[in-house]
C-alpha positions as CSV (number, residue, x, y, z in Angstrom):
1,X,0.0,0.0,0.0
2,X,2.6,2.6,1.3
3,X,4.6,2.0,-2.3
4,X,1.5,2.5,-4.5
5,X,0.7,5.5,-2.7
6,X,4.5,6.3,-3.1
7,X,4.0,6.0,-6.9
8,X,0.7,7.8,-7.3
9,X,2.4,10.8,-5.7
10,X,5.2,10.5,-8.0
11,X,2.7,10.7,-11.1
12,X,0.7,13.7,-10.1
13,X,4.0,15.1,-9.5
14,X,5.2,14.6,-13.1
15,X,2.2,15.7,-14.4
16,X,1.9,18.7,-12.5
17,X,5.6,19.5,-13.5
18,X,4.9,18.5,-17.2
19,X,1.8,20.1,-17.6
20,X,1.5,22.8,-20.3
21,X,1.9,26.9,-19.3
22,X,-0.8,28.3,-18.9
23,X,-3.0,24.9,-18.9
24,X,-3.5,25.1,-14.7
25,X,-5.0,28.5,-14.9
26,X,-6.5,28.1,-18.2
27,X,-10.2,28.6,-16.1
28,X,-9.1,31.7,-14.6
29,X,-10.3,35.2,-16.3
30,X,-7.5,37.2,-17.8
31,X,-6.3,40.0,-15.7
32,X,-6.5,43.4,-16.5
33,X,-5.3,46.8,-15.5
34,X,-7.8,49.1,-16.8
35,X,-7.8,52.5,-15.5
36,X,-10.9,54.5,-15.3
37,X,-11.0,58.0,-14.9
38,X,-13.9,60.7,-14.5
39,X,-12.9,64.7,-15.5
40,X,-15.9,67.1,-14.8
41,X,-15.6,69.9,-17.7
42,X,-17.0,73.1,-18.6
43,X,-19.6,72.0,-21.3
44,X,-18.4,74.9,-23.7
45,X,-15.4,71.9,-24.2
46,X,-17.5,69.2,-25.6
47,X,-16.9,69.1,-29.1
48,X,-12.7,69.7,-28.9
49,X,-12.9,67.5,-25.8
50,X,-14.5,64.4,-26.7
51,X,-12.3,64.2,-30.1
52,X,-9.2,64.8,-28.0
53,X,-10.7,61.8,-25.6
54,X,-10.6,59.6,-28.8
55,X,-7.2,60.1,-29.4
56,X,-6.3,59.4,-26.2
57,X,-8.0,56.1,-26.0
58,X,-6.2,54.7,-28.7
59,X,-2.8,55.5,-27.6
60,X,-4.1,54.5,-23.8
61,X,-6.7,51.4,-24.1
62,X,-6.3,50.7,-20.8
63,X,-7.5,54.1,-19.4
64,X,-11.6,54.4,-19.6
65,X,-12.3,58.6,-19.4
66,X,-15.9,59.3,-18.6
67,X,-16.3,62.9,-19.1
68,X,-19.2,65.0,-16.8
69,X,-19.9,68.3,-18.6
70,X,-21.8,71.2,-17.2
71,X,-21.6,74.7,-16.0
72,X,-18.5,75.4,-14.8
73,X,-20.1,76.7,-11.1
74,X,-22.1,73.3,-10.7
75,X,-19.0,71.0,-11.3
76,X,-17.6,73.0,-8.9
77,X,-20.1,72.4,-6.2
78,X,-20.1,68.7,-7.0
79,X,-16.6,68.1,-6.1
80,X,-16.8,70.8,-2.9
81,X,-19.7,68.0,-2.1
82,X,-17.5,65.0,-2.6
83,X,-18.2,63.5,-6.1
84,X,-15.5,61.2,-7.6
85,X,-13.7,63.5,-9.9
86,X,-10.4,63.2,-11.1
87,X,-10.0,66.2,-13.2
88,X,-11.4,69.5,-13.1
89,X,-11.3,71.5,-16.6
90,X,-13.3,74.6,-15.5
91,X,-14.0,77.6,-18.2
92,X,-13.1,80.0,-15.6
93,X,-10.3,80.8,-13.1
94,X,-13.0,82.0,-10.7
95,X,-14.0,78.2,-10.1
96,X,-10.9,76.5,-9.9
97,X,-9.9,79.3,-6.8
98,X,-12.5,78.4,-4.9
99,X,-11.6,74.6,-5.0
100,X,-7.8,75.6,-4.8
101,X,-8.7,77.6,-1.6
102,X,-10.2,74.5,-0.2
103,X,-7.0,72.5,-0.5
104,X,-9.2,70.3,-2.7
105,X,-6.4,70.5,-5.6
106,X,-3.5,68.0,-6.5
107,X,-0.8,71.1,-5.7
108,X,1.5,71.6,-8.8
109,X,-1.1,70.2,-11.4
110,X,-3.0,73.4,-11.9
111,X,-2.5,74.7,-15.8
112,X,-3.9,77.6,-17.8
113,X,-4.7,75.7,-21.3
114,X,-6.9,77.6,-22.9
115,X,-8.5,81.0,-23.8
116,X,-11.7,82.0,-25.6
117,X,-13.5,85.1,-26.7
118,X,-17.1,86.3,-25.7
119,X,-19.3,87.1,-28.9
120,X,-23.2,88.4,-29.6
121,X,-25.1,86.0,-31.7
122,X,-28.4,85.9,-33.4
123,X,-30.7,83.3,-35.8
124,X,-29.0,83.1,-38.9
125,X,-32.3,84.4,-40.1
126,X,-33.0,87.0,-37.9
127,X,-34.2,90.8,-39.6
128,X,-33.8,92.8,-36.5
129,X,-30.7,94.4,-37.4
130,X,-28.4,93.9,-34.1
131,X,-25.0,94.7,-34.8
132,X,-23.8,95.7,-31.8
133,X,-24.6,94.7,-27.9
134,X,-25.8,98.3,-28.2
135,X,-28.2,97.7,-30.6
136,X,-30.4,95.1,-27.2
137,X,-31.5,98.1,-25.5
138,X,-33.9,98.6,-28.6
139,X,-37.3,98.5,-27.8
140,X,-37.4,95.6,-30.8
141,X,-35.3,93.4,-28.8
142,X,-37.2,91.7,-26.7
143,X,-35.4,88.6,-25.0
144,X,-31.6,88.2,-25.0
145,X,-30.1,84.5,-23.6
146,X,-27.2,84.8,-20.9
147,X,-26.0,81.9,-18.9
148,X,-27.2,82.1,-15.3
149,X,-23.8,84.7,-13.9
150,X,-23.6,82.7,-10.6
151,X,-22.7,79.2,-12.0
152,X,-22.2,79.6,-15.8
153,X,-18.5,81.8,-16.4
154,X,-20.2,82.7,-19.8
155,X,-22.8,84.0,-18.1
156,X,-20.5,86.1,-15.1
157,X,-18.4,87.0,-18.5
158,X,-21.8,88.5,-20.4
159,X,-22.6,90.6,-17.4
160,X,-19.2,92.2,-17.2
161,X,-19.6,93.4,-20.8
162,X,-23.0,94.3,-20.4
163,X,-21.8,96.3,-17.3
164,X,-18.9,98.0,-18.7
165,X,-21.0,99.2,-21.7
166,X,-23.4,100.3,-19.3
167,X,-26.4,99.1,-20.5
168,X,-26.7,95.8,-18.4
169,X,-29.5,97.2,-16.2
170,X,-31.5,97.9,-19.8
171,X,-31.1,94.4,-20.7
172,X,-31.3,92.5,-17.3
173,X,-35.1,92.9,-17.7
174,X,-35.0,90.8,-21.0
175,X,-32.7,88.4,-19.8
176,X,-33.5,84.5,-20.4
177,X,-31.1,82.9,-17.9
178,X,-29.9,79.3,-18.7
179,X,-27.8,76.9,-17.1
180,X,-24.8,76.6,-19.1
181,X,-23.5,78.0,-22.3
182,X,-24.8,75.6,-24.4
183,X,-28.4,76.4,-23.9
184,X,-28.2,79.9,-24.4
185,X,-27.0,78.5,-28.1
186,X,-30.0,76.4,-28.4
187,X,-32.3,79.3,-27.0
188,X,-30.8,81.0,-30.1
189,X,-30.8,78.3,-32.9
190,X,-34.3,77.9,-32.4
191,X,-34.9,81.3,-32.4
192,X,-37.0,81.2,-28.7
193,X,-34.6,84.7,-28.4
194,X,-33.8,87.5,-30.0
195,X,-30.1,87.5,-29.5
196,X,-27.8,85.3,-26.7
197,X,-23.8,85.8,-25.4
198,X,-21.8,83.3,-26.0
199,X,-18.4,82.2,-26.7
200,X,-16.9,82.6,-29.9
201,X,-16.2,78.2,-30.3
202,X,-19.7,78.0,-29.6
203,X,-21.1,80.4,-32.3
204,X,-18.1,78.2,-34.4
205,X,-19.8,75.0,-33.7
206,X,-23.5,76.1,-35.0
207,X,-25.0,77.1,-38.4
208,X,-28.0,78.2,-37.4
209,X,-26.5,81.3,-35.6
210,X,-24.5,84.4,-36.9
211,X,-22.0,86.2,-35.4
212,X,-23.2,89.7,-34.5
213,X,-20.4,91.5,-32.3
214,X,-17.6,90.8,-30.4
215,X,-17.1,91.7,-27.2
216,X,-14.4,94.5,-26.8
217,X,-10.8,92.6,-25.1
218,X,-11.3,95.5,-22.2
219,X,-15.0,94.9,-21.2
220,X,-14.4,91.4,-19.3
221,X,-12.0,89.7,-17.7
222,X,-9.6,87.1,-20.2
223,X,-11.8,84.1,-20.8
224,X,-8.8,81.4,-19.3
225,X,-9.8,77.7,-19.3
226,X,-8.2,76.2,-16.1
227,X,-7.3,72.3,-16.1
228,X,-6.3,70.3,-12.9
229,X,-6.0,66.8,-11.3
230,X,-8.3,66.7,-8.1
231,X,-6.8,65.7,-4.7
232,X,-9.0,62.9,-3.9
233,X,-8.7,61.3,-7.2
234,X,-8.3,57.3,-7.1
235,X,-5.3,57.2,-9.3
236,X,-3.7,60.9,-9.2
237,X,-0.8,59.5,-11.5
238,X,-2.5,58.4,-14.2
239,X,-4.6,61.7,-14.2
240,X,-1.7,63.4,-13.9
241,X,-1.1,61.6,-17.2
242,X,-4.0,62.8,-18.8
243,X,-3.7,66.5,-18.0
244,X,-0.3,66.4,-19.8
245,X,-1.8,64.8,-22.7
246,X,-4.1,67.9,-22.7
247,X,-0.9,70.1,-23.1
248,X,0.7,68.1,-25.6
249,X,1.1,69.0,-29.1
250,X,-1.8,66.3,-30.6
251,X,-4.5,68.1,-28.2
252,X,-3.7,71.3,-29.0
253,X,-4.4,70.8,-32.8
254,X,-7.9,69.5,-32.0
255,X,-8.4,72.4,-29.6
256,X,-7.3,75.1,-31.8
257,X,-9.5,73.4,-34.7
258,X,-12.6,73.8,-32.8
259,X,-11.3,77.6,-32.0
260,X,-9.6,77.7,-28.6
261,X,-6.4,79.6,-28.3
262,X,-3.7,78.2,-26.5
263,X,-3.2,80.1,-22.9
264,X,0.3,80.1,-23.2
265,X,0.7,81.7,-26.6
């Protein structure tokens, strides 16, 4: 008895030793190291940022990106309340302080990326003659979109023109506030108002509007776009990664196609 069980050992030994690579394990799901990351963005970013997300993938198809866009002010209060952010890529300095102040940053990955420009549009089709931010105080004029000024930075940015032209108590009663930039441009495209004030990559990005004024360089503050990793992000290395990529030569194209200057230019 004690030699067969000798010899039985001795077989499951050789055929443990002999056995294929791979063949003891062959049952066990492959392993993987994919990364996942969430960045909460100004939704004025959408189109640039989603083609630049692309690109990334396929250099980086372990990393998953989910992107959150929004007004710039509500991200904000999302992270202040604890939502699992990585990134923060806010259309405004103004929203990235106030986290900053908080210690809620990763310190040293704060980056100015990107600049923009505050225009006036209108329908493409509209016959009411506005040419200037002048011409909304006109009696014809009767509803004008602005993104709500305490959350939307288009909307803080449209009331600092409108103040330093000194008609923004003329128009404030003809305001139609909205929640981020990109409804004012719908408000406008489906011609629910007479004019909106927007920024210049959003009038880009839509056919159905027109491109009435700009807003002089000296009547708001510079229009900076903000990018950096959040402190209490789950892998702060690989969204350090990330923001890099978004100062990289191959994100810069797509952002200057879609009309964003680059901040440090």
């Amino acid at each position: 008895m004690l030699r067969r069980s000798f010899l039985f050992v001795i077989l499951c030994l050789s055929f443990l030793v002999g056995a294929p690579a791979g063949t003891l394990d062959a049952g066990s799901p492959p392993q993987t190291s994919e990364i996942e990351l969430t960045v909460s963005a100004a939704i004025s970013l959408k189109d640039a940022l989603d083609e630049v997300k692309q690109i990334y993938a396929k250099e980086n198809p372990n990393v998953s990106v989910a992107v959150n866009y929004g007004a710039s002010g509500t991200l904000q209060l999302q992270i202040e309340q604890g939502a699992p952010v990585d990134v923060f890529f806010s259309a405004a300095p103004k929203q990235m302080d106030a986290l900053e102040g908080k210690g809620l940053l990763l310190e040293g990955t704060r980056e100015d990326l990107l600049r923009n420009e505050i225009v006036l549009v209108v329908p493409k089709n509209s016959n009411l003659g506005i040419s200037s931010f002048q011409d909304l105080t006109r009696p014809s004029v009767k509803t004008v979109a602005l993104g709500e000024p305490a959350a939307v930075p288009a909307g803080e940015y449209a009331k600092e023109v409108l103040t330093e032209l000194g008609i923004y108590e003329a128009v404030k009663p003809k305001a139609v506030l909205a929640k981020d930039v990109r409804q004012v441009l719908t408000y406008v495209e489906t011609g629910n108002v007479d004019a909106g004030i927007v920024y210049a990559t959003d009038a880009e990005s839509s056919s159905k509007v027109r491109v009435a004024a700009n807003a002089p360089q000296n009547s708001h503050a510079a229009v900076v776009y903000p990018v950096a990793v959040i402190k209490s992000s789950k892998d702060s290395a690989a969204a350090k990664r990330f923001v890099e990529f978004l100062s990289s030569s191959k994100a810069a194209a797509i952002f200057q196609k879609y009309g964003f200057e680059l901040a440090n230019q």
